[in-house]
C-alpha positions in Angstrom: 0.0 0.0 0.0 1.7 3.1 -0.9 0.4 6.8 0.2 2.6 9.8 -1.3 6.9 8.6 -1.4 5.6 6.1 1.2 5.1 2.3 0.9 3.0 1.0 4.0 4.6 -2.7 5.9 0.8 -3.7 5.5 -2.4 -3.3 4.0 -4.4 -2.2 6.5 -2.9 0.9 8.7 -3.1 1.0 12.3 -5.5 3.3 14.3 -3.3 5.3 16.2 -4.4 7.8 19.0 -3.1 11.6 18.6 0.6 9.8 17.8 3.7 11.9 19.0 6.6 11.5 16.3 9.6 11.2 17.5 12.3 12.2 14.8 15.8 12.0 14.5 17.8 13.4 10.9 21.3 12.4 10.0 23.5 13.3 9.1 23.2 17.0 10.1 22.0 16.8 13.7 22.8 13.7 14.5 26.7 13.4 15.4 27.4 10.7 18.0 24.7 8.9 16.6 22.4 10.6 19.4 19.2 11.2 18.1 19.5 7.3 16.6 20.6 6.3 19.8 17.8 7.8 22.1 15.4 6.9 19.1 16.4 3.3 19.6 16.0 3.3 23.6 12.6 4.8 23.5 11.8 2.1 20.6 13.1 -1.0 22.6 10.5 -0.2 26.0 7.8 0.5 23.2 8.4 -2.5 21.1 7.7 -0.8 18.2 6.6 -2.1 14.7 7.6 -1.4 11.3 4.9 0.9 9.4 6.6 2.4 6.2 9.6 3.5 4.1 10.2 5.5 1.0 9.7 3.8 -2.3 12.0 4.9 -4.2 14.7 6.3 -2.1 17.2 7.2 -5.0 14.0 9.7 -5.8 15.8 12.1 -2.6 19.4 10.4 -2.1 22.2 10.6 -3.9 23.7 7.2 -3.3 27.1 8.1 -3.9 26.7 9.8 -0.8 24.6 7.5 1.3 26.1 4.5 0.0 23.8 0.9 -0.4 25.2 -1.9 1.2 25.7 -5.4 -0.2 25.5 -8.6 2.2 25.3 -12.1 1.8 21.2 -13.9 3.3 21.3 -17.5 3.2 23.7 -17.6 0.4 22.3 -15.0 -1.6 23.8 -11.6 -1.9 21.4 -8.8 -1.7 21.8 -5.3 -1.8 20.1 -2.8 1.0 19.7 1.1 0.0 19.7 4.2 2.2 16.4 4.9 3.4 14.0 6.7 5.5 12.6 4.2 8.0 8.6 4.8 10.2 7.7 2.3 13.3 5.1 2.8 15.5 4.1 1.9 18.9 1.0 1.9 21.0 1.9 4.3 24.3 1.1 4.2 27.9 -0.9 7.1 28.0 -3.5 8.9 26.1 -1.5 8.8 22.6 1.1 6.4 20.6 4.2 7.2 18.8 5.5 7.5 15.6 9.2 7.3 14.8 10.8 9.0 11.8 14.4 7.6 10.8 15.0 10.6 8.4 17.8 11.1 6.4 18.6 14.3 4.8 17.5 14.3 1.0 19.8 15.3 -1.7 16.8 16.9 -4.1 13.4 17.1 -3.7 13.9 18.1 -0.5 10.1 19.9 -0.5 8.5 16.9 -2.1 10.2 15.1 1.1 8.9 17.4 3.8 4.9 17.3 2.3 4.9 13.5 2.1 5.8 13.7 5.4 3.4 16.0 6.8 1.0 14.4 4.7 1.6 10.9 6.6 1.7 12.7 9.7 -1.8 14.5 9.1 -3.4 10.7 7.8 -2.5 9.5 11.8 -3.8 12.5 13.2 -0.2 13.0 14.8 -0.6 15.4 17.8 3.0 16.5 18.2 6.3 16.9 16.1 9.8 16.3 17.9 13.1 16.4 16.7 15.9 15.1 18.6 19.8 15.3 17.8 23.3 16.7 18.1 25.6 19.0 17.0 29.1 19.5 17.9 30.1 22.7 19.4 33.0 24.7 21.2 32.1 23.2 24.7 34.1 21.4 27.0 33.4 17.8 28.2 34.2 18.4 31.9 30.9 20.6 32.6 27.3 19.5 31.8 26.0 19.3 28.1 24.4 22.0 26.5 20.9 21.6 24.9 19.0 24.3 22.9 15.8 23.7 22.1 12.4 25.1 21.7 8.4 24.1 22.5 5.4 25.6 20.9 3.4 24.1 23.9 4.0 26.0 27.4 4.0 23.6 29.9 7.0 21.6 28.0 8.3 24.3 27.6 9.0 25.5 30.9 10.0 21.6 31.7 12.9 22.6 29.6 13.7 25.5 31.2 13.9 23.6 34.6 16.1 21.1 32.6 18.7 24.2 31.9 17.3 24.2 27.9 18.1 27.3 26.2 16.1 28.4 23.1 17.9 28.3 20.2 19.7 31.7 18.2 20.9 29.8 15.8 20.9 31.9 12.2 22.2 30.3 8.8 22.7 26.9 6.9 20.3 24.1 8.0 18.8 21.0 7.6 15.3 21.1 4.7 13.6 19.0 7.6 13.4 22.5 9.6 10.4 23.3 7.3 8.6 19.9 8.2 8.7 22.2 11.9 7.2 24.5 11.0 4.4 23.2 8.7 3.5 20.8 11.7 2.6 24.2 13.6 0.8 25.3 10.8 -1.7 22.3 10.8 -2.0 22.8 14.7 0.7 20.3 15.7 2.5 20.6 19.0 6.5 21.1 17.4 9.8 20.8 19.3 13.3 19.9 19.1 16.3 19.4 21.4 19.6 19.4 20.1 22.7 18.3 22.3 25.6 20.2 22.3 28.6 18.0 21.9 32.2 18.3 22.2 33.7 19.0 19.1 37.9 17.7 20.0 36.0 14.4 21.4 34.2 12.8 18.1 32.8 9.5 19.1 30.8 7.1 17.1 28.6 6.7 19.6 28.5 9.3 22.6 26.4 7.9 25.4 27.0 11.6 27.3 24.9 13.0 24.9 22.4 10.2 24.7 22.4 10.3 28.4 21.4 14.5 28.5 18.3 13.9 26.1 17.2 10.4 27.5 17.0 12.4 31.0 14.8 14.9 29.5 12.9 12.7 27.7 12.5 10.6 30.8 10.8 13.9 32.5 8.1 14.4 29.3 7.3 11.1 28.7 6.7 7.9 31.9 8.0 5.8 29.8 10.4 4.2 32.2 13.4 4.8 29.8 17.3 3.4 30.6 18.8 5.9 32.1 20.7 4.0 34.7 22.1 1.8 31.8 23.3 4.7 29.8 24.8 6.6 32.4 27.0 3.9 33.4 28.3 3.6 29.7 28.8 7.2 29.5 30.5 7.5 33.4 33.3 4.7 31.1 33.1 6.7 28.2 34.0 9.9 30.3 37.3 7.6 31.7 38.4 7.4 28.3 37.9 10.9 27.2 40.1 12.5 30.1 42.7 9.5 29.7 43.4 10.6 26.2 42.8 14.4 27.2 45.4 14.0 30.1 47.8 12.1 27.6 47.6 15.6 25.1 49.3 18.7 26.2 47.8 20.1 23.5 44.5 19.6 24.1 44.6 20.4 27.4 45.1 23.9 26.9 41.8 23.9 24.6 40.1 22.2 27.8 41.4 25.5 29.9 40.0 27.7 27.6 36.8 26.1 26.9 36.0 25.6 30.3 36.5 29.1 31.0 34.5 30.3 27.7 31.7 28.1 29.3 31.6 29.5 32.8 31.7 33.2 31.2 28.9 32.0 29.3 27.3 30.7 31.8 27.5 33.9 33.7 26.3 36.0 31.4 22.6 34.3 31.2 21.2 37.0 33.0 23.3 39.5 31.9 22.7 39.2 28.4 26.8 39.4 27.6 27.7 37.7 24.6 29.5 34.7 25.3 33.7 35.1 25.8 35.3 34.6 22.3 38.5 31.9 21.8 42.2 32.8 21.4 42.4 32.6 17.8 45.3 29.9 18.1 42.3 27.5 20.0 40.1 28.6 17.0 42.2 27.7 14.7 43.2 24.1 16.1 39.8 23.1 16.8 39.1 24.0 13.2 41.6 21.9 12.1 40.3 18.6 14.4 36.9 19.2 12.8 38.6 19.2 9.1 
């Protein structure tokens, strides 16, 4: 059964009640694998099920880019390409879920979003939220950063108690921003959280940021999420981090000033002071790292 760029896992779709879609986009905002990460945990206590993917992905990806993967199934060798994966899951409470594996389309970027929001509107989905990462100038030793936004109030002011900071972010970002927006337009609640990770520390999985939005996400939703779990895989991952930190003298001397940018940011919240700009030799080396 197909509906728009989608082709539905069955025939007949599943009444769901006022679903909440929880999204996560690579590659753009989702460094550490965080959003995929937290995506997966809430997915594992939900036991979701599989409810749609694109048809034709090669209609949005460029697949030298998001390469397809070849692999042998009971002898055979069969060949898997990129896609944008949907599950659902029936909730606790007074709505389900719907989870939106996105990746970020190479063309038809529009024609992406509206299939979207069209699925979205066929389920009656009652809320929009995108979760992620993105790495930043901030230092490993303090607590993460998160900015984010809520168009409903009372989360809202959950994520100010959670130390959330709405986002000033101006420039380049990703086409699924619009799918935000037009979710608000058709009445939807719309949100987003994105971590704020370490930029000298890329890991391929970075359970520190996982942990921050699971936390959060714990608060919204009593879904009885793994937080203990996590936190205990990102107290080992924080081990290795200062091991290898302690082992550069280098880096080091980033940490110094990073920590010290952070704490004059930190102190100018109610001031309204910008935050304290980097010696351009830090700049330039955590430029470098990134390249």
């Amino acid at each position: 059964m197909e509906r728009g760029a989608f082709t539905f896992s069955a025939e007949t779709l599943p009444e769901l009640r006022a679903p909440h879609v929880l999204a996560s986009v690579r590659p753009w905002v989702d460094v550490g694998n965080v959003g995929t990460l937290v995506l997966g945990d809430v997915e594992a206590v939900l036991k979701t099920e599989p409810l749609a993917h694109l048809t034709k992905p090669g209609t949005f990806f460029d697949f030298t880019r998001y390469r397809p993967t070849a692999y042998f199934k009971e002898g055979q060798r069969e060949v898997e390409l990129p896609n944008a994966v949907i599950n659902y899951a029936r909730g606790p409470a007074a709505h389900d879920f719907l989870f939106f594996h996105l990746l970020e389309p190479h063309a038809n970027g529009e024609d992406f979003v509206y299939s979207l929001l069209d699925l979205m509107t066929t389920f009656g989905a009652a809320r929009y939220f995108m979760v992620g990462a993105m790495y930043d100038m901030v230092p490993h030793t303090r607590p993460l950063l998160i900015s984010g936004s809520a168009s409903d109030q009372r989360t809202q002011q959950t994520f100010a108690n959670y130390g959330v900071r709405t986002s000033q972010y101006q420039g380049p970002t990703t086409i699924l921003t619009l799918l935000a927006r037009e979710a608000a337009r058709k009445d939807m609640d719309s949100m987003s959280l994105i971590v704020r990770l370490p930029q000298y520390a890329p890991l391929e999985e970075d359970h520190s940021g996982r942990l921050r939005l699971l936390k959060l996400l714990d608060a919204i939703y009593p879904l009885r999420l793994p937080v203990d779990k996590v936190e205990a895989l990102s107290e080992e991952q924080l081990r290795q981090v200062n091991a290898a930190v302690e082992s550069n003298p280098q880096l080091k001397r980033v940490l110094q000033h990073l920590e010290e940018r952070y704490e004059g940011e930190n102190r100018g919240q109610d001031s309204g002071s910008e935050m304290p700009p980097l010696p351009p030799s830090i700049e330039k080396f955590l430029r470098e790292m990134e390249n």
